[in-house]
C-alpha positions in Angstrom: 164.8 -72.0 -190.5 165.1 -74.9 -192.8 168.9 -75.8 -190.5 167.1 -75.8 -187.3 164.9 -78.7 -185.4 163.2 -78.1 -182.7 163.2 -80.1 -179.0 160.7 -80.0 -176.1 161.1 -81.6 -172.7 158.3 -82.3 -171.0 159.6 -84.0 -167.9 159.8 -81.4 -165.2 159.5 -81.9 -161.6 155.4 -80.9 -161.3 155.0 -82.4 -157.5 153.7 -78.9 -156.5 150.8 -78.9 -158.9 149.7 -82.0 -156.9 146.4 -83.5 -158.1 146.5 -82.0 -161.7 149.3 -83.7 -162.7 148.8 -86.8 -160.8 147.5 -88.8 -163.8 149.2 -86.2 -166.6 152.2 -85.1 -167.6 152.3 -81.4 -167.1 152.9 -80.6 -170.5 149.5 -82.1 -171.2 147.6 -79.7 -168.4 144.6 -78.3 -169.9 144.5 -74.4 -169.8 142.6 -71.1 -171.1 139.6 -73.3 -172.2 141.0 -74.9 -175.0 144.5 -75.6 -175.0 147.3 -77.8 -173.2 150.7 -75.8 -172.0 152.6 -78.1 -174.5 150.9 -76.0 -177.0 152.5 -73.0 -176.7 156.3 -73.8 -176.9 155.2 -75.9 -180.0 152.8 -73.1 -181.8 156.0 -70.7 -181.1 158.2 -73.4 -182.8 155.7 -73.7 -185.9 155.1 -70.1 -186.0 158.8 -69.2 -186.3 158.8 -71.6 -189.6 160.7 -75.1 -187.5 159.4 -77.9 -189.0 161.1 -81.2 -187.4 160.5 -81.1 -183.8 160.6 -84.1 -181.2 159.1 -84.4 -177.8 161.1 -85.6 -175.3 158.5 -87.8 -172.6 159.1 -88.9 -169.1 155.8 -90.7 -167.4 151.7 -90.1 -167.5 151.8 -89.1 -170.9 149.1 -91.1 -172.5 146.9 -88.0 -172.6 149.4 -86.4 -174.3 149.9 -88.8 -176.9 146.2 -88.3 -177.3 146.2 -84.7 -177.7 149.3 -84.1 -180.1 148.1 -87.2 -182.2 150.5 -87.2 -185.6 150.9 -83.7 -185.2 148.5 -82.8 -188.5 147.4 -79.8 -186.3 150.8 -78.2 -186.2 151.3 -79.1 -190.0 153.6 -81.5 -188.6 152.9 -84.7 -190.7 155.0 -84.5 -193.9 157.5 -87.4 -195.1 160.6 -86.2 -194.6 160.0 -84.0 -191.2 157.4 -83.4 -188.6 157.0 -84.7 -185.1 158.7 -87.3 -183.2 157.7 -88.3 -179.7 160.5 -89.6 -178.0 159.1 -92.0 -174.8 160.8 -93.0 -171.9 164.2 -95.1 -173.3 164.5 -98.1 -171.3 167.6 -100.2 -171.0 168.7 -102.7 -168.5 170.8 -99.8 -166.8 167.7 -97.5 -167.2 164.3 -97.9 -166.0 163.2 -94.7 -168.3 163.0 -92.2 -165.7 165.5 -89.8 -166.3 167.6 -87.8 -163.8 167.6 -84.8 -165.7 167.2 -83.2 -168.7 171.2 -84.0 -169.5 170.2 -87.5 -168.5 167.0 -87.3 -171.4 168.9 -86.0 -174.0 171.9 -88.6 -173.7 169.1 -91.0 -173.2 168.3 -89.6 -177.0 171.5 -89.4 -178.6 170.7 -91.9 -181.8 168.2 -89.4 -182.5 169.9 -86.4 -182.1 172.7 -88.0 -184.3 170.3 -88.9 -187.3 168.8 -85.5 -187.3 170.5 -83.3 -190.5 169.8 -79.9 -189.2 172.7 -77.7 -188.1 170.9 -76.1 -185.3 168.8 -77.0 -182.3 166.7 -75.1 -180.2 165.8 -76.7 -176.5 162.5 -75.3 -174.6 160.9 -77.0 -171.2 156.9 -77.1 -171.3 155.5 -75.5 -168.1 156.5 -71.9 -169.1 154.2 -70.0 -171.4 155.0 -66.9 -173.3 155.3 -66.0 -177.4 158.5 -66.4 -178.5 160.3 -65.6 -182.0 162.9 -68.2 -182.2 163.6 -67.2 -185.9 165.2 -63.8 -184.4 166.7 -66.2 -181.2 168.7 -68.0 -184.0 169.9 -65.3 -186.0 171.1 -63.6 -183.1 172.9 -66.7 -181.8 174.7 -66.6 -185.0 175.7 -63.1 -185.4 177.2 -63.6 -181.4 179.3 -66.6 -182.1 178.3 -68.0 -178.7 178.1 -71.7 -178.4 175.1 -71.3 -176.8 172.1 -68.8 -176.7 169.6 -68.9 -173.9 166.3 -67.0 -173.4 165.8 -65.1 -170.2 163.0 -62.5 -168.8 163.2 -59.6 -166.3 159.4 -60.4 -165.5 159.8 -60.1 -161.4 156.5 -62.6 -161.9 158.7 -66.1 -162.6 161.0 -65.6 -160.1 160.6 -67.9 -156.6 162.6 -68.4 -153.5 164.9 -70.9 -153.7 163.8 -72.3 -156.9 164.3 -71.3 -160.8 167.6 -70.3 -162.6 168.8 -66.6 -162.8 172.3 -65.1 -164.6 173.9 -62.2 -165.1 174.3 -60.7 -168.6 176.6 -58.3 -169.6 176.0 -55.3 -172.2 177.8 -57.4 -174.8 175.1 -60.1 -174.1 177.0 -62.6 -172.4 176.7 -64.5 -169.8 179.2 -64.7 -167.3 177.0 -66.0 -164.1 174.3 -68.3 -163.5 172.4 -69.4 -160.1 170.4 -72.3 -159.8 167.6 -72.3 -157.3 169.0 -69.7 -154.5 166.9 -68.2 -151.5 167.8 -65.0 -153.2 168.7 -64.3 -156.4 171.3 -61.3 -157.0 170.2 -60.9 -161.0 167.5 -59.9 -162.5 167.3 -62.1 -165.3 165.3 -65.2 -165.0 166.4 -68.0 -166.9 163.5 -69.8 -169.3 165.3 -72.6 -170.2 165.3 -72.0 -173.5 168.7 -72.7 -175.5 170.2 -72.6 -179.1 173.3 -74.3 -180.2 174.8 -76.0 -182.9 173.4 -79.7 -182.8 176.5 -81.7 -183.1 178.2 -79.2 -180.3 175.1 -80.5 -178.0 176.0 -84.3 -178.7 179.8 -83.2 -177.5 178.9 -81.5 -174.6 176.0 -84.8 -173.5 178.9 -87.6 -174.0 181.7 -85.1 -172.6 179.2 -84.0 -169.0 177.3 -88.0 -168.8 181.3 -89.0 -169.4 181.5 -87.0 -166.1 178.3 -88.7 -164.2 176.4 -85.1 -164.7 172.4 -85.0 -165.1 171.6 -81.9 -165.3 171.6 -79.3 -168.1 171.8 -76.4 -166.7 173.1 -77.1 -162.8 175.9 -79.2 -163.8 176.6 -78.1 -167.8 176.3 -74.9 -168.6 176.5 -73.6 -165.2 180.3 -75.8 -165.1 180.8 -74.2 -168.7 180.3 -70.4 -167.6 182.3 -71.2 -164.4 185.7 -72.1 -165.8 185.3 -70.3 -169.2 184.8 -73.5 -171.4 181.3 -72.3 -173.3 181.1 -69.0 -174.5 177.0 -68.2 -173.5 175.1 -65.2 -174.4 171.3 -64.1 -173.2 168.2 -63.5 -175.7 165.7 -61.2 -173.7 162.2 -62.3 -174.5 160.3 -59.2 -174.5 156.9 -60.9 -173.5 155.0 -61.4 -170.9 156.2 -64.8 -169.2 153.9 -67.1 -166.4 155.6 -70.0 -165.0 153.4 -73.2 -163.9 155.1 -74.8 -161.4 152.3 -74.9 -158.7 148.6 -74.9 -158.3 148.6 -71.5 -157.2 151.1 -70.0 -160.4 149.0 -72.0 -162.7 145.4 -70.4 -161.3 147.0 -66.4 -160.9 148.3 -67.2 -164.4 144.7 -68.5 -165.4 143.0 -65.4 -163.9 145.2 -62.8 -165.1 144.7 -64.1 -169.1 140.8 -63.1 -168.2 142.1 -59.8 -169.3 142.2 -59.1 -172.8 145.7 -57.2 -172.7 147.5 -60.2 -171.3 146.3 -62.6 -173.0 147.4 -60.0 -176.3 150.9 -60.8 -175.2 150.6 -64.4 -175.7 148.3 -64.6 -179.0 149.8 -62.4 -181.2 147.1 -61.8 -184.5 149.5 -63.7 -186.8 151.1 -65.9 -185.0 147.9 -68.5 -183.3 148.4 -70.9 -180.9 147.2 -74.0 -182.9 145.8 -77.1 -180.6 144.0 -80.6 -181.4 140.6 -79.6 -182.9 137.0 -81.2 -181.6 133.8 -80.6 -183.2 131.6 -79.5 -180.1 128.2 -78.2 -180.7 128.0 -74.5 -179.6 127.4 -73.6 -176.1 123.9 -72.8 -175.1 122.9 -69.9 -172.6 119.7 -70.9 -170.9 116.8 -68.5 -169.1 118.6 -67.4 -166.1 122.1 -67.6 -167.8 124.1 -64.3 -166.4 128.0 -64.4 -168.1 131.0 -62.0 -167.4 134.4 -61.6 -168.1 134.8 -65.6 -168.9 136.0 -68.3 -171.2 133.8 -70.5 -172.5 134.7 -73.3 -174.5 132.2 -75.4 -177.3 129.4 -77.5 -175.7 128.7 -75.9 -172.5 125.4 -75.7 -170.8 125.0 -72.6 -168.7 121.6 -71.9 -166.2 123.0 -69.8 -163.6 126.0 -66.8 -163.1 129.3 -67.4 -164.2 131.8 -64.5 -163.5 135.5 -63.8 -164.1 135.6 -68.0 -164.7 137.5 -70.4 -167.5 135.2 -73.5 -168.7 136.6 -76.2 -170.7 134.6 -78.3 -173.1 131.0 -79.3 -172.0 130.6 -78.4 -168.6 127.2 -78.1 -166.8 125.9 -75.5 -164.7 122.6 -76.0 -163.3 119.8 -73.5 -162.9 120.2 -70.9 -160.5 124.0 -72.1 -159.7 126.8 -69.1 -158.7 130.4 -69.8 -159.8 132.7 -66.8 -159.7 136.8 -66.5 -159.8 137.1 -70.5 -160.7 138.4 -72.6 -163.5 136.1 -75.6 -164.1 137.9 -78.9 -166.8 136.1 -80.6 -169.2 133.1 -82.3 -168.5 133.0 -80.8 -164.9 129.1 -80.2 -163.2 127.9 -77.5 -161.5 124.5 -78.6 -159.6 121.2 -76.4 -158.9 121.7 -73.5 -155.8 125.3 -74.3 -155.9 127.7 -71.7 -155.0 131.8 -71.9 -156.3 134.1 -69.5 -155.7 137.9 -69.4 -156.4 137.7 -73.1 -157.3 139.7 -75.3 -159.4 137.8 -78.4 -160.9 140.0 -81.0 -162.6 137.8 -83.4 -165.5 134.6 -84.7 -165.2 134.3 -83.5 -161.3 131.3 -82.6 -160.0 129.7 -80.3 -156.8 126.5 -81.1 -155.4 123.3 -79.3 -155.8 123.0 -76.3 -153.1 126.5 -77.4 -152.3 129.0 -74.2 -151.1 132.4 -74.4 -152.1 134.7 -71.4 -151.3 138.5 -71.1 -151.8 140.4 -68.1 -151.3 142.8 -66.0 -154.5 146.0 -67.0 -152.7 145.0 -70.8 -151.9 142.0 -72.3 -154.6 139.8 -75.5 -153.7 141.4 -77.9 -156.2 138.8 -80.6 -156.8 140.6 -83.9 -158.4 139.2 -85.3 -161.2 136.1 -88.0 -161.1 135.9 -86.5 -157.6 132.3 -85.6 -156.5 131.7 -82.9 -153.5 
């Protein structure tokens, strides 16, 4: 894996995750107690032995700069590779918010062209699944496509009229791709996750921008499997896959890693998930503390009954409190006699004491962050 770099975009549309990614990016939105959703296309890139990967940024990303730091997490600090963020590229024809992904990467192109690997593989960063792009490549190789994407026949990613779905044939390719129908007519849901030879990709940026196209996969590769130009074969990923593209995908996705045999699918025992490290004293379990089927990060406080929950870092939850079914950020409070059900808590938000807060599994409170109720 020496001849492949890695490339993540993390500039997706997120406007129906409203408040959460109002002041982040969504590749920077916290999850499963610990980690940010940028951490799992990068941990899959690491664990699959890429070691020169850049990060492709559109706008609220200061927390993300924050969390991936130099990268000395991901072992990705040497001298001659590691990781590259790559901010908004502003010109006096561009104000550095991009169109598209097509419209990111040909805002890259210099760094693209001084990259030496032969390969390139392309993720988003709102999907989460584990991934082997080591087998992804070899397979692209062995095909002789021009390009390899990833797609899933988990029924739980696909939405009405939105996502991207193709047909693939029993040869592996690809000879149809819909973007964003009411319906889709295939079963195979497109995770936007490509391999191809790097300098074919600076071709096919100058040849679609040449054009006045945006979009990677709309107005590219959906052109190229149209009129015959690319040759395009499917990689199956074989795990379990949760897209978060709205509040209420990224709390069913946060409930459903509660149990222990989905969240299996996405830690694999030698493959981690690595993610910026913070020394937190333990959390402490009070008189009157009453935990179940929960995630609970360093440096909590807990007095009351927390069931079928996800706490972040050093959140408070005062004596004699209830919070079932709820996802609480770091820093959040939980005051005395309050009751929290199906609740999502952005950072350093607060409820009352003897304050009732109930959402439903379908709909969840979402409580910004800083916000007090």
């Amino acid at each position: 894996m020496s001849d492949v770099m890695g490339l993540i975009y993390t500039g997706e549309m997120d406007t129906r995750l409203r408040e959460l990614t109002a002041m982040r990016a969504i590749a920077a939105l916290p999850i499963l107690s610990r980690y940010r959703l940028i951490d799992f296309p990068l941990s899959n890139m690491v664990n699959s032995g890429i070691r020169n990967i850049g990060i492709i940024m559109q706008r609220n990303y200061r927390s993300l700069l924050d969390h991936l730091g130099s990268g000395k997490e991901w072992d990705l600090h040497g001298k001659r590779a590691g990781l590259t963020i790559l901010p908004p590229f502003l010109t006096k024809d561009s104000v550095g918010v991009y169109e598209g992904f097509l419209d990111a990467l040909h805002s890259n192109l210099p760094y693209l062209r001084s990259m030496k690997e032969k390969y390139i593989v392309l993720t988003n960063s709102f999907m989460l699944y584990h991934a082997d792009f080591e087998d992804m490549v070899e397979e692209h190789e062995k095909s002789g496509a021009d390009i390899t994407l990833m797609y899933t026949k988990d029924k739980g990613v696909r939405r009405s009229s939105q996502g991207k779905y193709c047909e693939v044939q029993e040869d592996g390719r690809v000879t149809q791709i819909e973007v964003d129908p009411m319906i889709s007519r295939f079963d195979n849901t497109m995770l936007e996750v490509f391999c191809l030879r790097r300098e074919l990709l600076i071709s096919l940026i100058d040849l679609s921008t040449s054009r006045g196209h945006y979009h990677f996969t709309r107005q590219m590769l959906q052109t190229g499997v149209n009129d015959k130009s690319l040759n395009v074969h499917g990689y199956e990923c074989k795990s379990r896959v949760w897209a978060i593209d709205s509040v209420e995908a990224y709390y069913q996705c946060s409930m459903e890693l509660l149990d222990p045999d989905a969240r299996a699918s996405l830690f694999p025992n030698n493959e981690p998930i690595l993610t910026k490290l913070r020394d937190e004293m333990p959390s402490r379990y009070l008189p009157g503390a009453k935990v179940s089927n929960s995630l609970i990060a360093d440096g909590c406080v807990i007095e009351g009954t927390v069931e079928n929950c996800i706490l972040f870092r050093s959140v408070r939850i005062g004596k004699d409190a209830s919070i079932r079914n709820s996802i609480v950020m770091q820093d959040g409070r939980i005051g005395p006699l309050a009751e929290v059900n199906h609740v999502i808590m952005d950072k350093q938000s607060a409820v009352r004491e003897s304050t009732r807060l109930i959402g439903a599994a379908n709909y969840p409170v979402l409580v910004s962050k800083n916000l007090t109720v």
